[in-house]
N, CA, C and O atoms as a GROMACS GRO file, in nm:
protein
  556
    1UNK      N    1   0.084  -0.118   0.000
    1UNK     CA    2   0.000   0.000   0.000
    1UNK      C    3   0.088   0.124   0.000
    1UNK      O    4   0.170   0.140   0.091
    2UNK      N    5   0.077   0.204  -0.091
    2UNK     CA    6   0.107   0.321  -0.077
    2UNK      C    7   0.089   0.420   0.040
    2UNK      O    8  -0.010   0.418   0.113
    3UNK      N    9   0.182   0.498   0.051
    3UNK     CA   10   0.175   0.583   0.187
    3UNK      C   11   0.193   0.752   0.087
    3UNK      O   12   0.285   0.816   0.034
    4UNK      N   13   0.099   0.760   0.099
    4UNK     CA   14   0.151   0.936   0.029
    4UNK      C   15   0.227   1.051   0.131
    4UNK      O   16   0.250   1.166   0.092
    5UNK      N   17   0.256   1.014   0.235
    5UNK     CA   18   0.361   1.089   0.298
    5UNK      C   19   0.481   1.028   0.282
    5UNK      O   20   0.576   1.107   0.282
    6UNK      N   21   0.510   0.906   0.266
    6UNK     CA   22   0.624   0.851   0.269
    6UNK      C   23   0.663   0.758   0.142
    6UNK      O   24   0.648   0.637   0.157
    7UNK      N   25   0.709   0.802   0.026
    7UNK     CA   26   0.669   0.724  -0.137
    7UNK      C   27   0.750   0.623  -0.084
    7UNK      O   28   0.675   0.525  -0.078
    8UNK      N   29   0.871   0.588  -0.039
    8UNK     CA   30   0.971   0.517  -0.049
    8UNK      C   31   0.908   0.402   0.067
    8UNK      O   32   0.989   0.311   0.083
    9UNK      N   33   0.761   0.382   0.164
    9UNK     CA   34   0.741   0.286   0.219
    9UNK      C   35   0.660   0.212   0.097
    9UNK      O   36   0.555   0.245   0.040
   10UNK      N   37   0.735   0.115   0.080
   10UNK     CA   38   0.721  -0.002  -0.043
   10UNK      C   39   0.845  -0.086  -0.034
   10UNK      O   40   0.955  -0.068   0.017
   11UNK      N   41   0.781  -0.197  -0.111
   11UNK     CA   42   0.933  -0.288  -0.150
   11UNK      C   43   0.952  -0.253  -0.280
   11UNK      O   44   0.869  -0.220  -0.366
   12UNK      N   45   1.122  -0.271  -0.288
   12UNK     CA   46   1.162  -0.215  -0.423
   12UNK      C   47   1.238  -0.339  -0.468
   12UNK      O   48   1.277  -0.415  -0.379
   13UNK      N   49   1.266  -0.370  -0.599
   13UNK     CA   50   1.362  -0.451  -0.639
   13UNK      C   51   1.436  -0.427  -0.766
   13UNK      O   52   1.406  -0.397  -0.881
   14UNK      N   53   1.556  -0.455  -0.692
   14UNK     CA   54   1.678  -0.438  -0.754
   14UNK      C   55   1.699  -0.443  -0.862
   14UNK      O   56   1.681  -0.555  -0.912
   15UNK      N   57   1.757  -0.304  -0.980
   15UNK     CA   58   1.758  -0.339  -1.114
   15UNK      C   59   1.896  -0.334  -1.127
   15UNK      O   60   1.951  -0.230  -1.094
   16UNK      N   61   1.950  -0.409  -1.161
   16UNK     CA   62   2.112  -0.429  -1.122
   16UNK      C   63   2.200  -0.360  -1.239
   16UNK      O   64   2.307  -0.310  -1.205
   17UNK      N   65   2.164  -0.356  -1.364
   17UNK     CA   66   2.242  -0.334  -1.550
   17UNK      C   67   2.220  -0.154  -1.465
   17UNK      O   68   2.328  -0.096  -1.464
   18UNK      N   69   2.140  -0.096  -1.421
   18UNK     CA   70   2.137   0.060  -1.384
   18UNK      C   71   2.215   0.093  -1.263
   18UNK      O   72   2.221   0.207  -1.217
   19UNK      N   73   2.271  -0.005  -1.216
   19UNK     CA   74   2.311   0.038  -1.036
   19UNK      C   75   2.480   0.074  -1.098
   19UNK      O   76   2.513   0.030  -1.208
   20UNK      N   77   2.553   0.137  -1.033
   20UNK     CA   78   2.701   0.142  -0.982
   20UNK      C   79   2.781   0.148  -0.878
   20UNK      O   80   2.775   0.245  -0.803
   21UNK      N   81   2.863   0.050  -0.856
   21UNK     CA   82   2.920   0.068  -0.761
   21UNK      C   83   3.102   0.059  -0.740
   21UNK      O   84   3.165  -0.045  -0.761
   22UNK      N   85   3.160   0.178  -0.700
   22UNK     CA   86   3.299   0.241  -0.628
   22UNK      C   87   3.360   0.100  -0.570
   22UNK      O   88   3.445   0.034  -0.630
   23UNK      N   89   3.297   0.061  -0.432
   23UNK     CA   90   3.352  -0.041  -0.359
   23UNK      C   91   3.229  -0.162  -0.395
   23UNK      O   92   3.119  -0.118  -0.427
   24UNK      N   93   3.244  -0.280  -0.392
   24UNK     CA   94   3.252  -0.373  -0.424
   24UNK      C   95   3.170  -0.429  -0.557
   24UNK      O   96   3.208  -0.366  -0.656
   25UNK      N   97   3.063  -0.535  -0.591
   25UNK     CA   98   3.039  -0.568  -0.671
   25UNK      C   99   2.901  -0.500  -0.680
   25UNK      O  100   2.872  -0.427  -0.585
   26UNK      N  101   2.800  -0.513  -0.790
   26UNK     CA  102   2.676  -0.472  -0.796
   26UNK      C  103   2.613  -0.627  -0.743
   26UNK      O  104   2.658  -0.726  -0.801
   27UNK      N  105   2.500  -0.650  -0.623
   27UNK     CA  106   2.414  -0.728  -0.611
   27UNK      C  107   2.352  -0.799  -0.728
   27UNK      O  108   2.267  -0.722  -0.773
   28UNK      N  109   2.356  -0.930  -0.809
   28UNK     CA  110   2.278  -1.025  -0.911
   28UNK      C  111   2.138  -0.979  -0.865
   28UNK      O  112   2.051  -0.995  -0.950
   29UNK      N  113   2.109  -0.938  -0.777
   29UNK     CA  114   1.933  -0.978  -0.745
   29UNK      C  115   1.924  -0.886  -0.618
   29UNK      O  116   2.031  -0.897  -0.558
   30UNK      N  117   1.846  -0.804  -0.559
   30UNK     CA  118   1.775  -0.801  -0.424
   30UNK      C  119   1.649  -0.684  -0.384
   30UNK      O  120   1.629  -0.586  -0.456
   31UNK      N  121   1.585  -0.704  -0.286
   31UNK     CA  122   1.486  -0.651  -0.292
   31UNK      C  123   1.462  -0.577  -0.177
   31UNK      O  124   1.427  -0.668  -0.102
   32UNK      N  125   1.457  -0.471  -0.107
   32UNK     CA  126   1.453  -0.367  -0.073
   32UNK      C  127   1.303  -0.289   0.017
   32UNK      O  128   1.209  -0.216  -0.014
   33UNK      N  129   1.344  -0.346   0.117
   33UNK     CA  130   1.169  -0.291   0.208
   33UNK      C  131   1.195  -0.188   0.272
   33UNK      O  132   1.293  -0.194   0.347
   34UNK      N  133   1.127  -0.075   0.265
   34UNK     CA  134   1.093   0.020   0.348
   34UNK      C  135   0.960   0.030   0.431
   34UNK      O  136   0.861   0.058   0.364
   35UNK      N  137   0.945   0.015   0.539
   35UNK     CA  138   0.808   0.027   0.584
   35UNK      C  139   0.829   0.187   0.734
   35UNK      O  140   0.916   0.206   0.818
   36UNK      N  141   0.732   0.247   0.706
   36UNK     CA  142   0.720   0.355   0.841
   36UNK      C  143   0.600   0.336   0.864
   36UNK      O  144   0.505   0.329   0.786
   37UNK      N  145   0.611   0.322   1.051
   37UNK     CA  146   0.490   0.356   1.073
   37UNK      C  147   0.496   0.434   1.227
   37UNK      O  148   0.531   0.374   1.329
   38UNK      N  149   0.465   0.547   1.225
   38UNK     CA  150   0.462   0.643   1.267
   38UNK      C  151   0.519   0.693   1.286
   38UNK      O  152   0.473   0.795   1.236
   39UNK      N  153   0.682   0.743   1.360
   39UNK     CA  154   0.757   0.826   1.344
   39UNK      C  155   0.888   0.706   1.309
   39UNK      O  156   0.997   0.737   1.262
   40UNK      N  157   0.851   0.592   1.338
   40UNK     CA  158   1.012   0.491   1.295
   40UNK      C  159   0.982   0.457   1.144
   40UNK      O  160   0.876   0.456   1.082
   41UNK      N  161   1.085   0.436   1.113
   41UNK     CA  162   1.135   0.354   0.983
   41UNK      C  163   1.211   0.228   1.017
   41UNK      O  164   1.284   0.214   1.115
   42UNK      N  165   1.186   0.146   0.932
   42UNK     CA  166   1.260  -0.008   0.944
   42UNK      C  167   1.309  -0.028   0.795
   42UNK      O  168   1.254   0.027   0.699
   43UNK      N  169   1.388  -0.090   0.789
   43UNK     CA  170   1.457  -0.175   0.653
   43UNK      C  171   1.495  -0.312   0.667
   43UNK      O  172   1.542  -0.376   0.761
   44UNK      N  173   1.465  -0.340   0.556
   44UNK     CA  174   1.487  -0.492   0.539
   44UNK      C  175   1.543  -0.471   0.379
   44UNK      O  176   1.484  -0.414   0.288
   45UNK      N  177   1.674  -0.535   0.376
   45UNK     CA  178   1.787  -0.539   0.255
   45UNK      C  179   1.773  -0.686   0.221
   45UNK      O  180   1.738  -0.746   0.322
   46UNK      N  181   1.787  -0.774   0.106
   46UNK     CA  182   1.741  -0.866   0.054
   46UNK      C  183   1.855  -0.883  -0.017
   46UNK      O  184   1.825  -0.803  -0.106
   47UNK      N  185   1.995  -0.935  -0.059
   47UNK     CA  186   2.030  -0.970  -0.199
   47UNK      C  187   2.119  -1.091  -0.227
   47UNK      O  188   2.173  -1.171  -0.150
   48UNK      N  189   2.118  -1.082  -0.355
   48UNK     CA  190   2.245  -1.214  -0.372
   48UNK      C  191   2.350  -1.145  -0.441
   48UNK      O  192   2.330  -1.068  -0.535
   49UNK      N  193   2.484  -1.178  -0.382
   49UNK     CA  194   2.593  -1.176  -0.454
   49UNK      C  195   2.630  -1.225  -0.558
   49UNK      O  196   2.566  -1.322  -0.601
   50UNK      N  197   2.718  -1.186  -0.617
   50UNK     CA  198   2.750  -1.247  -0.756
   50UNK      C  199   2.780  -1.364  -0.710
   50UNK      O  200   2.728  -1.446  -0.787
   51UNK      N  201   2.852  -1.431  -0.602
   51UNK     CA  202   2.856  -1.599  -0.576
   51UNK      C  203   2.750  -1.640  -0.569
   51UNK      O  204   2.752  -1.753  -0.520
   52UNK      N  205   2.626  -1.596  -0.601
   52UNK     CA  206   2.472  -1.674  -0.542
   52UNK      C  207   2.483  -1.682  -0.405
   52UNK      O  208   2.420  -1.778  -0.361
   53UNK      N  209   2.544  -1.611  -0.314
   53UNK     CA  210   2.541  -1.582  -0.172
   53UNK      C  211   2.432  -1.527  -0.127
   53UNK      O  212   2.447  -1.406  -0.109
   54UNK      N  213   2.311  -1.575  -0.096
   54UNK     CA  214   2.172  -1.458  -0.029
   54UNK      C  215   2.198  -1.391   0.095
   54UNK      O  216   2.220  -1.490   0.165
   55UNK      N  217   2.207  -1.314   0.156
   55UNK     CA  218   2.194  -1.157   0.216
   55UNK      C  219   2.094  -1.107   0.278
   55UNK      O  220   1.997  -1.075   0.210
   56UNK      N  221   2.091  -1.080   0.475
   56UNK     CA  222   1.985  -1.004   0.510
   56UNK      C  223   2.073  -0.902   0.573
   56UNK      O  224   2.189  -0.905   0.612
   57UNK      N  225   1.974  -0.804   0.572
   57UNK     CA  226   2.023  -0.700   0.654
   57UNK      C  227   1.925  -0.596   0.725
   57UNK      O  228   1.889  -0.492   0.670
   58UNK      N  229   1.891  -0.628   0.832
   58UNK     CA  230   1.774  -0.548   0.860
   58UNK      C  231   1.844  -0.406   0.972
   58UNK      O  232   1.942  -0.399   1.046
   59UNK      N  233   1.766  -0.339   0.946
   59UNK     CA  234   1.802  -0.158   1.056
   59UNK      C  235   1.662  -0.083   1.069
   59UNK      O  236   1.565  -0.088   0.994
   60UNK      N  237   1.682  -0.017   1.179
   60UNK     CA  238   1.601   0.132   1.140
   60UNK      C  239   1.572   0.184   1.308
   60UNK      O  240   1.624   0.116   1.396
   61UNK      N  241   1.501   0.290   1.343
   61UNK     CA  242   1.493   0.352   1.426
   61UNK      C  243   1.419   0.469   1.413
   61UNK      O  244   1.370   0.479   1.300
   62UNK      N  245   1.390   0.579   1.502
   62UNK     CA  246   1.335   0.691   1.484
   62UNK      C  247   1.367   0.768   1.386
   62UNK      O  248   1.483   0.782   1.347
   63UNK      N  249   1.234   0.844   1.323
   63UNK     CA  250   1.250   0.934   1.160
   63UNK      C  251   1.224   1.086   1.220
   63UNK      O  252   1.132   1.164   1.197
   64UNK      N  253   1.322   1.095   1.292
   64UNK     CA  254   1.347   1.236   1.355
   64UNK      C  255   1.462   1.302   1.297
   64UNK      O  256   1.429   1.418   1.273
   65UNK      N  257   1.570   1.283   1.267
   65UNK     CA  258   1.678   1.350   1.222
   65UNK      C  259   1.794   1.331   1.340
   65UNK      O  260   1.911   1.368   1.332
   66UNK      N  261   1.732   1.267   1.446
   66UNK     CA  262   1.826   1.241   1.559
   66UNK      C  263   1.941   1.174   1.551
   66UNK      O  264   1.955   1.122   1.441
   67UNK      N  265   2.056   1.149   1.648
   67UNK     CA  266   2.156   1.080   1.624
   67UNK      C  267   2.100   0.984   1.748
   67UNK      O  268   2.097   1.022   1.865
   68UNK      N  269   2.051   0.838   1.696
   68UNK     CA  270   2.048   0.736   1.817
   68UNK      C  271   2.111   0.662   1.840
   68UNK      O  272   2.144   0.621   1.728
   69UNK      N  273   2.197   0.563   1.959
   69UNK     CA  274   2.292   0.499   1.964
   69UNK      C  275   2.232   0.360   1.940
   69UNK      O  276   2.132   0.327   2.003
   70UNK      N  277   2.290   0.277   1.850
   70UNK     CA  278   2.268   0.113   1.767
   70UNK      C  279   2.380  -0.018   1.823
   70UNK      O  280   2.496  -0.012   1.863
   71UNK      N  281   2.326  -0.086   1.813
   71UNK     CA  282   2.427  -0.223   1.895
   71UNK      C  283   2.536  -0.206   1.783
   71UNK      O  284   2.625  -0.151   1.848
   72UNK      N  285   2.583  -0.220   1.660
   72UNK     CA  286   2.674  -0.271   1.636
   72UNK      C  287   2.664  -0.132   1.491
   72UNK      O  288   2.564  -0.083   1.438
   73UNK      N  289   2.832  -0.102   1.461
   73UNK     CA  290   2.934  -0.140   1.538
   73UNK      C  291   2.941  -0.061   1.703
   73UNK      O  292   2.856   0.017   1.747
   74UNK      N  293   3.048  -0.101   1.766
   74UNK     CA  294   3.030  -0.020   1.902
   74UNK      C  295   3.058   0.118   1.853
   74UNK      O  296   3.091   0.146   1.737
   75UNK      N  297   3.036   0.233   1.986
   75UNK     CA  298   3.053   0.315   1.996
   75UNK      C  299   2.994   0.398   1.843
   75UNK      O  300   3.060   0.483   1.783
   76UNK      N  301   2.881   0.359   1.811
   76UNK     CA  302   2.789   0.377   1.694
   76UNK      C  303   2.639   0.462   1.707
   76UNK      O  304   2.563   0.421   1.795
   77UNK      N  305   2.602   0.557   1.637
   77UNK     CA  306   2.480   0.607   1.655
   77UNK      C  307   2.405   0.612   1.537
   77UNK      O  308   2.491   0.614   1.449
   78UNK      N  309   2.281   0.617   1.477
   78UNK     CA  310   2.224   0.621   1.367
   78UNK      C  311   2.142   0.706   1.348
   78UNK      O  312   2.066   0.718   1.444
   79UNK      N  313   2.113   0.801   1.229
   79UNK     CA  314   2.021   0.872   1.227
   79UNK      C  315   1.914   0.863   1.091
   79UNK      O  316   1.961   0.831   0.981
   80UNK      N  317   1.774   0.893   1.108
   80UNK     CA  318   1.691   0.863   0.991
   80UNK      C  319   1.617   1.010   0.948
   80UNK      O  320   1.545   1.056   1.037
   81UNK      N  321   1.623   1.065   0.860
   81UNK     CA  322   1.558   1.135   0.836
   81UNK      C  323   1.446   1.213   0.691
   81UNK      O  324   1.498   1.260   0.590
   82UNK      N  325   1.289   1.209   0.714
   82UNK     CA  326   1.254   1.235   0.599
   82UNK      C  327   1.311   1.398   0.561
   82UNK      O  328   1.328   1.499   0.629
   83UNK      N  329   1.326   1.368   0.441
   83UNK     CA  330   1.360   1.526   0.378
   83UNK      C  331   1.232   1.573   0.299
   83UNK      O  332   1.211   1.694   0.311
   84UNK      N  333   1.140   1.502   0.219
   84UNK     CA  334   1.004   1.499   0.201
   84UNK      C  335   0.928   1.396   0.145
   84UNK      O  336   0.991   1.291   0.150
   85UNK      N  337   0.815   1.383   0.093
   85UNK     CA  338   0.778   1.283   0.100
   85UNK      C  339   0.779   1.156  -0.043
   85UNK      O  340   0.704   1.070  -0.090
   86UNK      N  341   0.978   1.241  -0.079
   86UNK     CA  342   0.978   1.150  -0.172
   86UNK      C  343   1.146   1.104  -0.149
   86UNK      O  344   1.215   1.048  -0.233
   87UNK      N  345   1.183   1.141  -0.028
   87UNK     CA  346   1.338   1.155  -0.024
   87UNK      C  347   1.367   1.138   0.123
   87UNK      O  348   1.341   1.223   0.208
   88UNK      N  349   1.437   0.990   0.150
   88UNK     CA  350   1.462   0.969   0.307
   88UNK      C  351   1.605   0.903   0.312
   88UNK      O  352   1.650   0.807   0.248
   89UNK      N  353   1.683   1.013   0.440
   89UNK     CA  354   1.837   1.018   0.449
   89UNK      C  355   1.852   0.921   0.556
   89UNK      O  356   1.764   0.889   0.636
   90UNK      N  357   1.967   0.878   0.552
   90UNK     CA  358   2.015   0.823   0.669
   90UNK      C  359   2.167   0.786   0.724
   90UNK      O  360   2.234   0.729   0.638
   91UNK      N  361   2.215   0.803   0.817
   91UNK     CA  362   2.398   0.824   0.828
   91UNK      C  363   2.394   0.732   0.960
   91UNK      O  364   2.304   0.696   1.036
   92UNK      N  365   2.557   0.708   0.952
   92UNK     CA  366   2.572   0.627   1.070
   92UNK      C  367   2.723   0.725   1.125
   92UNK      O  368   2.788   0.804   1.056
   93UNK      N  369   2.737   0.700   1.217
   93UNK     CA  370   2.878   0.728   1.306
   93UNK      C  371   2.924   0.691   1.382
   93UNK      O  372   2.868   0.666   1.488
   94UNK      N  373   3.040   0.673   1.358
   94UNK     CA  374   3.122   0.528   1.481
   94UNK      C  375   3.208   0.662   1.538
   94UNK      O  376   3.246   0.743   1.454
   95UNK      N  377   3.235   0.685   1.666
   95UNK     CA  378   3.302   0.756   1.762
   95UNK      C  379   3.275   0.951   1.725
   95UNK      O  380   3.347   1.037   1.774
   96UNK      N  381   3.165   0.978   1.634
   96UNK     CA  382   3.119   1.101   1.621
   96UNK      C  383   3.179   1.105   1.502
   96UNK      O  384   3.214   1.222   1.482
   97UNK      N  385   3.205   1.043   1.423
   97UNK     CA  386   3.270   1.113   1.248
   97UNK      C  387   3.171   0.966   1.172
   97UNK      O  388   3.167   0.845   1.191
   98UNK      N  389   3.107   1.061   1.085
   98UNK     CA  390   2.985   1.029   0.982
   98UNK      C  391   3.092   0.902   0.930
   98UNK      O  392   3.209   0.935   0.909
   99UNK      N  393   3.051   0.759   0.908
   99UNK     CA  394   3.116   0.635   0.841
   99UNK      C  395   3.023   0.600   0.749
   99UNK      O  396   3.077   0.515   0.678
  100UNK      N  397   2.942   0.616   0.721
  100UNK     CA  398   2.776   0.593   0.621
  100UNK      C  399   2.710   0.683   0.599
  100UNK      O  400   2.698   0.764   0.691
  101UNK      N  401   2.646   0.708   0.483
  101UNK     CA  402   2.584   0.808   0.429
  101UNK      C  403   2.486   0.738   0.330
  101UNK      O  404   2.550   0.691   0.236
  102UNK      N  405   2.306   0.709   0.318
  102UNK     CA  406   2.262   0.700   0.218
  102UNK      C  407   2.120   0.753   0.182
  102UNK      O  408   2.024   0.732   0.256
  103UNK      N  409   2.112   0.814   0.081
  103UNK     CA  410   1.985   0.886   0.003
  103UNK      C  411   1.919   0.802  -0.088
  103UNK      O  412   1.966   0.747  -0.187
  104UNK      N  413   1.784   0.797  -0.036
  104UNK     CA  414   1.685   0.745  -0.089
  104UNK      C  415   1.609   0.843  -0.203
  104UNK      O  416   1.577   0.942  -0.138
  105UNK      N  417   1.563   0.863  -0.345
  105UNK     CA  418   1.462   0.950  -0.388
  105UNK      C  419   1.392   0.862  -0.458
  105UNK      O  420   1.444   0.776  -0.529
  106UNK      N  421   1.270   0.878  -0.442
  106UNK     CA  422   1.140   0.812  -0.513
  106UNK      C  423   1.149   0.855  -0.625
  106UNK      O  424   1.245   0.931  -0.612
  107UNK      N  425   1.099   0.868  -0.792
  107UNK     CA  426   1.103   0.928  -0.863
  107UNK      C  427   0.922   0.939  -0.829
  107UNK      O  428   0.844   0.855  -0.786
  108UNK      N  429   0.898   1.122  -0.880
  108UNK     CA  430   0.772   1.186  -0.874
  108UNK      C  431   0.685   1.058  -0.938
  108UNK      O  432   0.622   1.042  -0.833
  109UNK      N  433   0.648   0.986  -0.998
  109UNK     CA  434   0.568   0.911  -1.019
  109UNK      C  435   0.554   0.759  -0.950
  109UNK      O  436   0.491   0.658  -0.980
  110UNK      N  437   0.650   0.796  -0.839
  110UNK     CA  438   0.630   0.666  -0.782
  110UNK      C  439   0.690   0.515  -0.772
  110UNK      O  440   0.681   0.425  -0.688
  111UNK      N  441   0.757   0.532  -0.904
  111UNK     CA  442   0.810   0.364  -0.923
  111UNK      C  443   0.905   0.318  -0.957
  111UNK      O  444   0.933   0.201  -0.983
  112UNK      N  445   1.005   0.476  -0.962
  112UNK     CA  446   1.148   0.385  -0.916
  112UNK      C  447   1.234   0.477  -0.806
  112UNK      O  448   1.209   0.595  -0.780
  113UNK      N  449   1.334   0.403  -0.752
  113UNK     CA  450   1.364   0.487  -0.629
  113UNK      C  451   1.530   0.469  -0.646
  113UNK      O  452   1.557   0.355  -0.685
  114UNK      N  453   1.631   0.541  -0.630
  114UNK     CA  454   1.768   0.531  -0.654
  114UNK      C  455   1.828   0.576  -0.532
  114UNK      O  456   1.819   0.688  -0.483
  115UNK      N  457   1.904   0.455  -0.476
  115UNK     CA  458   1.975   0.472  -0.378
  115UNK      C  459   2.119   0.509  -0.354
  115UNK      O  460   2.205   0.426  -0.379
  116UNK      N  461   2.157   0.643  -0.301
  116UNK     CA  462   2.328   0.716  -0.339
  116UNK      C  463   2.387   0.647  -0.215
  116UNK      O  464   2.337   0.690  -0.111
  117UNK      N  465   2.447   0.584  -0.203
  117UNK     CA  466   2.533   0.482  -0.045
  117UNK      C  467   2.708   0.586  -0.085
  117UNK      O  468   2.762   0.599  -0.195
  118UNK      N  469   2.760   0.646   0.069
  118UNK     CA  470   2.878   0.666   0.057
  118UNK      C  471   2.961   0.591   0.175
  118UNK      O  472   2.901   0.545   0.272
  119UNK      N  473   3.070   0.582   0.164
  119UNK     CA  474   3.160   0.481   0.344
  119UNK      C  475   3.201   0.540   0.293
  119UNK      O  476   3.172   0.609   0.195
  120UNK      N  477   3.321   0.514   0.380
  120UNK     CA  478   3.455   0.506   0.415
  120UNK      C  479   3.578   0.360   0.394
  120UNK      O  480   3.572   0.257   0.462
  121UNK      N  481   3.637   0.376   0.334
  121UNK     CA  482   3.718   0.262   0.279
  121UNK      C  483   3.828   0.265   0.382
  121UNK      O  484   3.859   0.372   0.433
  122UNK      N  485   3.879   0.168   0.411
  122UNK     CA  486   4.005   0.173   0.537
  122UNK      C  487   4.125   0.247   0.517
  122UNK      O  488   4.199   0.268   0.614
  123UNK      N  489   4.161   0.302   0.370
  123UNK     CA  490   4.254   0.377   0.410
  123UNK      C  491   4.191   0.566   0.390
  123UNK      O  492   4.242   0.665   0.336
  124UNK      N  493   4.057   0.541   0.465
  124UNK     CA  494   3.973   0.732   0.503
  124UNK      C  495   3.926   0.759   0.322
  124UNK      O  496   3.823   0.819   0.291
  125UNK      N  497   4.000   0.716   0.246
  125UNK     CA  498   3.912   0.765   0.132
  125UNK      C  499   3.769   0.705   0.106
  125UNK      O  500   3.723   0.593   0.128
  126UNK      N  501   3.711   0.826   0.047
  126UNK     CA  502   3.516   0.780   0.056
  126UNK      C  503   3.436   0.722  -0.067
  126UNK      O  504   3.407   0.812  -0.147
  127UNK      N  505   3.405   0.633  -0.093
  127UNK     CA  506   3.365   0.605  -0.166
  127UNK      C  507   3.174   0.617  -0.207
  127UNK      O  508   3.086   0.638  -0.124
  128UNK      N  509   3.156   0.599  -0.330
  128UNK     CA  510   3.010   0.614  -0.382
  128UNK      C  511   2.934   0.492  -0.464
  128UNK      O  512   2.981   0.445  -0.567
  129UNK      N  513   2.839   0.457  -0.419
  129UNK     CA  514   2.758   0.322  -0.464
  129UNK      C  515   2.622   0.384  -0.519
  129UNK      O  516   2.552   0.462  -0.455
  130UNK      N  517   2.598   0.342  -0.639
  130UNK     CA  518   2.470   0.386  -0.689
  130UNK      C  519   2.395   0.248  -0.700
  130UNK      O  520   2.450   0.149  -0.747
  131UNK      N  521   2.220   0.250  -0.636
  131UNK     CA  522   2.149   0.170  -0.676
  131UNK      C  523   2.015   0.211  -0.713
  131UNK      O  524   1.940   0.273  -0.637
  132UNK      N  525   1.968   0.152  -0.901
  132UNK     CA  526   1.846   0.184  -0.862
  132UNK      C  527   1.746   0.061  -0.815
  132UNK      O  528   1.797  -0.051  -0.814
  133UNK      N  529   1.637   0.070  -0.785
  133UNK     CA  530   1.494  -0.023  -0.723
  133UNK      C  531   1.359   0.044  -0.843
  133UNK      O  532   1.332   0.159  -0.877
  134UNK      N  533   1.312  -0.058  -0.873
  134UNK     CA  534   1.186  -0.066  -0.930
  134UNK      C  535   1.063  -0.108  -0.816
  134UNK      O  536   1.074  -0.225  -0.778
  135UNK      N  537   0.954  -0.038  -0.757
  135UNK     CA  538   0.896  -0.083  -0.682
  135UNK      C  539   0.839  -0.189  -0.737
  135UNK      O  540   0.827  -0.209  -0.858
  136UNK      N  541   0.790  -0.281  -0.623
  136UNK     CA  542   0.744  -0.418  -0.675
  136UNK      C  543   0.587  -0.414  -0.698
  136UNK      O  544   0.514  -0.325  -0.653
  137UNK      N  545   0.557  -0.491  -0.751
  137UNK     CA  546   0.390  -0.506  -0.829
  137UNK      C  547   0.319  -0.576  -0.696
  137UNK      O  548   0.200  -0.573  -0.728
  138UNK      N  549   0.324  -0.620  -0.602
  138UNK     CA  550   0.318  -0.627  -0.513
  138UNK      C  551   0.284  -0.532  -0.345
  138UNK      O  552   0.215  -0.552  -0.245
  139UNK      N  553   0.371  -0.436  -0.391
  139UNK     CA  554   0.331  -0.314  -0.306
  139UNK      C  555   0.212  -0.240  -0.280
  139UNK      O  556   0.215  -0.144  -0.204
   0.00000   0.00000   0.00000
């Protein structure tokens, strides 16, 4: 079901030939949940690696703009925030310096959504991951 405050609560799936990615491989396959309901957001990450390796990854927390502290990694806080109701940010920080950075935008009609992911690579240089998502027929 559509949420007209929030385009990006839907599942999206992965169109992989459009995605790019800096650090590591582009995902063969995965599918992409956003759900909010009331001021939290949750995610659920879905994919397979190019080894046919399947992949979960679930997060989320308050859609305040806050910095909240998360089990892992230590000394870690997370923040979620809508920017409007077609565009939702979110960063992480391990000891107060930003280590994650990613932007969600719906496109105005709804049905595809491109995700900008930035880190940090171990030797401090930052890297950029592009993905887009086709919402699913399903949603």
């Amino acid at each position: 079901m559509t949420n007209p405050n929030h385009a990006y609560h839907a599942t999206w799936i992965l169109v992989p030939e459009l995605s790019f990615y800096e650090k590591g491989d582009v995902p063969i396959s995965g599918k992409y949940r956003i759900s909010v309901s009331g001021d939290v957001v949750s995610f659920t990450i879905n994919w397979a690696s190019n080894d046919e390796q399947e992949h979960t990854i679930t997060f989320g927390g308050a859609l305040d703009g806050e910095q909240h502290k998360i089990e892992q990694p230590p000394n870690a806080t997370a923040s979620y925030t809508k920017i409007d109701a077609y565009t939702l940010d979110s960063a992480m920080y391990v000891d107060g310096v930003q280590a994650a950075y990613a932007r969600r935008i719906v496109s105005k009609d709804g049905l595809l959504m491109s995700v900008l992911q930035t880190g940090m690579r171990p030797d401090s240089t930052r890297f950029r991951n592009t993905q887009v998502y086709r919402k699913s027929e399903d949603a």
